[in-house]
C-alpha positions as CSV (number, residue, x, y, z in Angstrom):
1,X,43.6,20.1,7.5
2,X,40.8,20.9,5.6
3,X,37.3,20.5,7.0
4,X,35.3,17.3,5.7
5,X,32.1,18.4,5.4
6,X,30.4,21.8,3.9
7,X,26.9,22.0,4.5
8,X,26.7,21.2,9.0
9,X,23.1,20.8,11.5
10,X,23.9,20.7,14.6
11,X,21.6,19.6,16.8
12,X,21.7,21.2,20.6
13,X,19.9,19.4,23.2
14,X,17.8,20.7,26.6
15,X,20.1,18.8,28.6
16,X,23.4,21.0,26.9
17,X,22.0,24.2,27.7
18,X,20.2,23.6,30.9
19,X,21.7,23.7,34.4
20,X,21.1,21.0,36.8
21,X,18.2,23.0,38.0
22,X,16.1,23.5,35.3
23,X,17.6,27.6,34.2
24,X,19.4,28.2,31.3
25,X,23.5,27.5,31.2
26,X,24.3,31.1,29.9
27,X,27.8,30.3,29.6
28,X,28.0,27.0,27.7
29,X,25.3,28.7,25.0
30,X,28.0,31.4,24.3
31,X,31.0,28.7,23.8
32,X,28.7,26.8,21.4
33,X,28.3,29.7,19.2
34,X,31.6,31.0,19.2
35,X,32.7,27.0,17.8
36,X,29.8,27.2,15.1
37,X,31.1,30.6,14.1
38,X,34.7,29.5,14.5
39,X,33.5,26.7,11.5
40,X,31.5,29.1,9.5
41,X,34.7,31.1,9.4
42,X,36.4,27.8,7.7
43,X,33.4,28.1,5.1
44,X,30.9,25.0,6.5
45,X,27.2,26.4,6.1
46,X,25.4,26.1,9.7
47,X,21.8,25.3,10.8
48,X,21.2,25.1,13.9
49,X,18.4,23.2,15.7
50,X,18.1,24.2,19.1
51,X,16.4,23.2,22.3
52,X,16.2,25.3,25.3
53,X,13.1,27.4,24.7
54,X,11.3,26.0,27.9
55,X,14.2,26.1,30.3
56,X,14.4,29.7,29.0
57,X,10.4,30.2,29.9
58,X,11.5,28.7,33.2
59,X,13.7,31.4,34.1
60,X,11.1,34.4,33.5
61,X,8.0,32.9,35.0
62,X,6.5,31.1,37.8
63,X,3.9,28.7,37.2
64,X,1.4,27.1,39.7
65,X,2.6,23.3,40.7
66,X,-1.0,22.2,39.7
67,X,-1.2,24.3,36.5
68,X,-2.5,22.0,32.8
69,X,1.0,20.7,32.0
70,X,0.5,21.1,28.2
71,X,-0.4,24.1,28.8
72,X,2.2,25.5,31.0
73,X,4.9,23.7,27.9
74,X,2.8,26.1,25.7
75,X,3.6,29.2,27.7
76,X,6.7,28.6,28.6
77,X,8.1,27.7,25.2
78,X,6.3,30.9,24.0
79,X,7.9,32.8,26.6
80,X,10.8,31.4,26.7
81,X,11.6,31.3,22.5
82,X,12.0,34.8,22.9
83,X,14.4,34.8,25.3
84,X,16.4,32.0,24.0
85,X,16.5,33.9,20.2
86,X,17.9,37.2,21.5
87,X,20.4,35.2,23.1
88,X,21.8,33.5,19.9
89,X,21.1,37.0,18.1
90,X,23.1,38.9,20.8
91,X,26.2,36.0,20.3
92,X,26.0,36.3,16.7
93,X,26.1,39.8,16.6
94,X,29.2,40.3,18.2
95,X,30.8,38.5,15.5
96,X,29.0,40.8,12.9
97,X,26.2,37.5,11.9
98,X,22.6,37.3,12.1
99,X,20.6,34.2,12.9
100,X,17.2,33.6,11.8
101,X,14.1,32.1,13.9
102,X,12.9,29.1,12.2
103,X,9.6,27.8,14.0
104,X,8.2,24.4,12.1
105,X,5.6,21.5,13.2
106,X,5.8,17.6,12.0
107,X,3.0,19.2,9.2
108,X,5.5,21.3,7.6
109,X,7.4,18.3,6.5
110,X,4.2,16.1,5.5
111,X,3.0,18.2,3.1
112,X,5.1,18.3,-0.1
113,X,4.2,22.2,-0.9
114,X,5.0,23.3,2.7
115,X,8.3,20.9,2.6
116,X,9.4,22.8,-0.8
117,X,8.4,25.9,0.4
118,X,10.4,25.5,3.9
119,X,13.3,24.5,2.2
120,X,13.4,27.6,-0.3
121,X,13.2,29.8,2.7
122,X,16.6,27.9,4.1
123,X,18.3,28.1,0.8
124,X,18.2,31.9,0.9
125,X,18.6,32.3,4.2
126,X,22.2,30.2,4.0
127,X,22.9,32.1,0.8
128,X,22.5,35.7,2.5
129,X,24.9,34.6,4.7
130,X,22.2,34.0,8.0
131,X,22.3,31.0,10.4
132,X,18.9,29.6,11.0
133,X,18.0,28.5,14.5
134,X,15.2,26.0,14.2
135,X,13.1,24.2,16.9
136,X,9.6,23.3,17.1
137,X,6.6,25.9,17.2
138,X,5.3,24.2,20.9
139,X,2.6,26.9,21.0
140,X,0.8,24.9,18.0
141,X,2.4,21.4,18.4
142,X,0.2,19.3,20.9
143,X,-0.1,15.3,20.3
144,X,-0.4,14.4,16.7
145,X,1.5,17.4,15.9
146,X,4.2,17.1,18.0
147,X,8.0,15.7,16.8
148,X,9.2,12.7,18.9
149,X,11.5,15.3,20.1
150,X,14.4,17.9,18.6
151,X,16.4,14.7,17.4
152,X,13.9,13.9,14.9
153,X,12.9,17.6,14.0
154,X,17.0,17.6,13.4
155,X,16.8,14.8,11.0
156,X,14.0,15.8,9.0
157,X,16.3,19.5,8.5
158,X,19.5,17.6,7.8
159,X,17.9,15.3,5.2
160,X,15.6,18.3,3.7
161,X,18.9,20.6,3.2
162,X,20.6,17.7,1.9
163,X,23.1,18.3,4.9
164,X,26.6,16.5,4.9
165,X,26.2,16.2,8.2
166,X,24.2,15.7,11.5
167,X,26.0,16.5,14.7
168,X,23.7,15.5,17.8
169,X,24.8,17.3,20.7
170,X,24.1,15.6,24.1
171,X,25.1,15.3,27.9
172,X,27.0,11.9,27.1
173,X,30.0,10.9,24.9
174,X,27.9,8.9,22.5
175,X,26.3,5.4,22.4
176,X,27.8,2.5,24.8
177,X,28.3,-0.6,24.5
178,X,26.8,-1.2,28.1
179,X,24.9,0.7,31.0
180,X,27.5,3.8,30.6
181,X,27.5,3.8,35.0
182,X,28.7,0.4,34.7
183,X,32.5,0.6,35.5
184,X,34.4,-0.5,31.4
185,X,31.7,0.7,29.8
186,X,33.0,2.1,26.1
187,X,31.5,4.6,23.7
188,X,30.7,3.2,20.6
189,X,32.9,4.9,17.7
190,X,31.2,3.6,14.8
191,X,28.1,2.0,13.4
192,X,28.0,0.4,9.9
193,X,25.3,1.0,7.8
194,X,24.2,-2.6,8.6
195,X,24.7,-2.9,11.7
196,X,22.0,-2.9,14.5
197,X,23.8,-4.8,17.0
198,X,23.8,-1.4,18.8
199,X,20.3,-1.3,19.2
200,X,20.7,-3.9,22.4
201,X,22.8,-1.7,24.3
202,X,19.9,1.3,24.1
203,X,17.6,1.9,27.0
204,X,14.6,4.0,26.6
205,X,15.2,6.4,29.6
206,X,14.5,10.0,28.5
207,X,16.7,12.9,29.1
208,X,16.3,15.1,32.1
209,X,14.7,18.2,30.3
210,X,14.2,16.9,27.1
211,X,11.2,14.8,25.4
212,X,13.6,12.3,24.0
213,X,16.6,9.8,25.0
214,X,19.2,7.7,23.6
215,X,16.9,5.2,21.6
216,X,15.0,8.0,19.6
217,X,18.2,9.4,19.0
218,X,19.8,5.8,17.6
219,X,17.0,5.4,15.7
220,X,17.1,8.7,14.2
221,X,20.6,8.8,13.2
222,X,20.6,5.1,11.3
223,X,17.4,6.4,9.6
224,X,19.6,9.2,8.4
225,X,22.4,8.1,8.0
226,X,20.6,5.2,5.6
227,X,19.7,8.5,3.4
228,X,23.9,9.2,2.8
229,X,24.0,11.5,5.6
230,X,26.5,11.8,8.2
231,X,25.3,11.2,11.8
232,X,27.4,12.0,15.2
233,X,27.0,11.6,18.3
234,X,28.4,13.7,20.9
235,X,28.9,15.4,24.5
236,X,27.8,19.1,23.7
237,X,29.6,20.2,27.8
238,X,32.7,19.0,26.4
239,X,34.9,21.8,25.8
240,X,35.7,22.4,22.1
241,X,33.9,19.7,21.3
242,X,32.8,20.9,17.5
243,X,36.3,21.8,16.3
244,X,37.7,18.5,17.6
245,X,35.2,16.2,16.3
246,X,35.5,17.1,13.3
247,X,39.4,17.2,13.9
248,X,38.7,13.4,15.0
249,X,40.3,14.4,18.1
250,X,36.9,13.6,20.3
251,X,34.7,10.8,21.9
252,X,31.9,10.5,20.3
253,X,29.7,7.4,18.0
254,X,29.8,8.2,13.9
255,X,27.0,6.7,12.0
256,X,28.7,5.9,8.6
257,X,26.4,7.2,5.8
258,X,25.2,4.6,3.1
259,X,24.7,5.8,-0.8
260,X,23.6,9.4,-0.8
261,X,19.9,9.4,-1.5
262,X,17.6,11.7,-3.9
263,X,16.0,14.6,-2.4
264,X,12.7,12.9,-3.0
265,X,13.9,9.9,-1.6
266,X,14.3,12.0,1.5
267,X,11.3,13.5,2.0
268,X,9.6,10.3,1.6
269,X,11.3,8.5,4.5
270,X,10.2,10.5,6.6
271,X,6.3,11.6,5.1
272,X,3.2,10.1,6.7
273,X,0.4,11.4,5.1
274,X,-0.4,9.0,2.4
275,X,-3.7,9.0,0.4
276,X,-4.1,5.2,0.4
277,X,-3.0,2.0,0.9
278,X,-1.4,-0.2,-2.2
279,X,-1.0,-4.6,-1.1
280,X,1.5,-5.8,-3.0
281,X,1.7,-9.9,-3.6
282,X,4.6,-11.8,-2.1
283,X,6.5,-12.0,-5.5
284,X,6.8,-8.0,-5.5
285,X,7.7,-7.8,-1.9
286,X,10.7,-10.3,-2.6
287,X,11.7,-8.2,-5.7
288,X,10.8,-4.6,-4.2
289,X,13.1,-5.7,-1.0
290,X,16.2,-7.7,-2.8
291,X,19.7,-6.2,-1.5
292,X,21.4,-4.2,-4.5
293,X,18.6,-3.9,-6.9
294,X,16.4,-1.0,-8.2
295,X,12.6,-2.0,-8.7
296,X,10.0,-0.5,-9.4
297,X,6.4,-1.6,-8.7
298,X,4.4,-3.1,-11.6
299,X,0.4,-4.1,-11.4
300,X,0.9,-7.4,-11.8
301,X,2.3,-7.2,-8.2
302,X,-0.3,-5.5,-6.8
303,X,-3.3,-7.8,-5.3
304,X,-5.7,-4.9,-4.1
305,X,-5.9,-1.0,-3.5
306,X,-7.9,0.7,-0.1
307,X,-8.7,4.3,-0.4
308,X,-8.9,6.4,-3.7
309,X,-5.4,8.5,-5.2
310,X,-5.0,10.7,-7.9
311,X,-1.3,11.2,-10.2
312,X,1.8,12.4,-7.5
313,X,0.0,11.3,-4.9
314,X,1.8,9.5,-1.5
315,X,0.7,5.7,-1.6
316,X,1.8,3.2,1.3
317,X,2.2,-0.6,0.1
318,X,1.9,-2.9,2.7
319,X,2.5,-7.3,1.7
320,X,0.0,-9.4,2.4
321,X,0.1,-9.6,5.9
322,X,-0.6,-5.8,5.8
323,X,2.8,-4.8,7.1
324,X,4.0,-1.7,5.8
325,X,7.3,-2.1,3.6
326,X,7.5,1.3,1.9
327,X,5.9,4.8,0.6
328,X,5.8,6.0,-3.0
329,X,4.5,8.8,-4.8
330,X,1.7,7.4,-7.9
331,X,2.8,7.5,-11.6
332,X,-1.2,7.4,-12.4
333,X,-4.5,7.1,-10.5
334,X,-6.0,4.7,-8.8
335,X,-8.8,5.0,-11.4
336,X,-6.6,3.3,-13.9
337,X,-4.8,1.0,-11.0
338,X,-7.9,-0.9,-10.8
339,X,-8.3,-1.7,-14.1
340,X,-4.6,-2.7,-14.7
341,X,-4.4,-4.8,-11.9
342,X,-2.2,-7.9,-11.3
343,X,-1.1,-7.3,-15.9
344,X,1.8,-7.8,-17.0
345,X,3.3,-5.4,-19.6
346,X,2.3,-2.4,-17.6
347,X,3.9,1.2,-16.8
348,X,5.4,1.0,-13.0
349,X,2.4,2.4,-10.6
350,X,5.3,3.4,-8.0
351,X,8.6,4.4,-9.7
352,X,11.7,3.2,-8.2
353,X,13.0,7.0,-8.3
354,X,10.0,8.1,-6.1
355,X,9.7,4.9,-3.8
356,X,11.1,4.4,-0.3
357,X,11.6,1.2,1.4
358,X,11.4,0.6,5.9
């Protein structure tokens, strides 16, 4: 049967490719990337977004039990990236492919020049035939810098390359409906764009080796999937496991994509760095928020402006309470904001093509 999707990131977790003490699983990297060539063979594109680079570190060096632990991430990861990139390059190569090393930081994706840059790179990269392997650059990313974890850095790829799909690779079948070591306890299949009943059944227990868990990665995958992307959830030390999920053959929890969303719509969902702060009255909050509708914001609805912004810029409009609802990128300055506040008759400050709503 044909394949359902054509453009593919998968996203491989630490706790996938690491062995129950801490080193590398060798064996289980090699059947991962003899699937995703299998599928690149059927004609899907493949980006890959890969954990690992630390357990790899592990497996060369020795640190001291009191050494800085952000430090010793930052060595490892250095170390270890190396190690971890031969190994896909070695894989690849014996099936006549090359992969690329892709190293990014949560900047990369705030800054609209970076982001358009990054993506061009990709483009050629999956046109020349290459398989990028992207994870985070932990020799530079410390605190503010830092992705939640590879979920998230997998999300921010996906939506970027306009991706079909988001495969999120992880030691358990998917999300239950229950403490999964509770005896009945049932994966999951599928989550509605408008459900969020799921959410209760979430703990926040990180993975093993990884920064992350099974909350970041529900929240990730509805945030995606709410941009017309594809989001699974699966065991990445099942056997076969890429082939038969997308065969529907496997276990594993489907995020059902809503309407597919602009490419600017994307990278605002997930942008942080806005230039100011717009307060919208309650009137534009009930408009800007009705279910079904496409609105734009208007002056009249906006009750005051903190911090200065120039044309293109990324705003963040908050209601009256100051709770953020949305981001948008300015059709003018705030120069001319000011004066046109709270009119009627006035061009949109925030077009509803370039405005994304929490």
């Amino acid at each position: 049967m044909p394949l359902p999707y054509r453009r593919l990131v998968v996203k491989i977790g630490s706790n996938v490719l690491t062995q129950a003490n801490g080193l590398p699983d060798d064996a289980r990297l090699a059947h991962l990337v003899a699937q995703l060539v299998d599928l690149k063979a059927q004609g899907l594109e493949i980006i890959v977004v890969s954990s690992g680079a630390v357990a790899a570190g592990r497996s060369l060096i020795t640190l001291p039990a009191k050494a800085d632990a952000v430090r010793s991430r930052q060595l490892l990861a250095a170390v270890g990236q190396v190690k971890l990139l031969s190994r896909y390059a070695t894989l690849l190569a014996e099936h006549d492919l090359l992969g690329a090393q892709v190293l990014v930081t949560k900047e990369d994706f705030r800054d609209r020049q970076h982001y358009l840059n990054m993506r061009a790179c990709f483009q050629e990269l999956l046109q020349q035939n290459v398989i990028p392997i992207v994870n985070e650059n932990d020799v530079v990313s410390v605190t503010e810098l830092m992705f939640t974890d590879n979920d998230e850095l997998a999300g921010l790829v996906a939506s970027m390359l306009d991706a079909d799909a988001l495969i999120i690779l992880s030691n358990v079948d998917g999300i239950f409906d229950g403490d999964p070591a509770r005896p009945g306890a049932k994966v999951i299949r599928h989550i509605a764009p408008a459900d969020t009943g799921f959410a209760e059944f979430v703990t926040a227990t990180r993975s093993q080796f990884g920064r992350g868990g099974m909350l970041t990665k529900c929240s990730i995958a509805h945030k995606v999937a709410g941009l017309g992307i594809s989001v699974h959830i699966a065991n990445g030390k099942t056997p076969d496991i890429l082939p038969d999920l997308l065969a529907e053959k496997a276990i594993s929890t489907w995020f059902q994509p809503s309407k597919r969303a602009s490419g600017t719509k994307k990278w605002l969902a997930h942008a942080q760095a806005a230039r100011a702060t717009v307060q919208v009255n309650a009137g534009a909050r009930a408009a800007l928020l009705a279910p079904g509708q496409a609105t734009s914001l208007l002056p009249v609805g906006v009750l005051g402006i903190e911090g200065e912004f120039e044309k293109g810029d990324l705003v963040r409009l908050t209601d009256e309470t100051g709770h953020a609802i949305g981001l948008g990128l300015a059709e003018y300055g705030s120069d001319r904001a000011l004066e046109r506040l709270g009119q009627q008759g006035q061009r949109p400050l925030v077009h509803y093509d370039y405005l994304f709503l929490f």
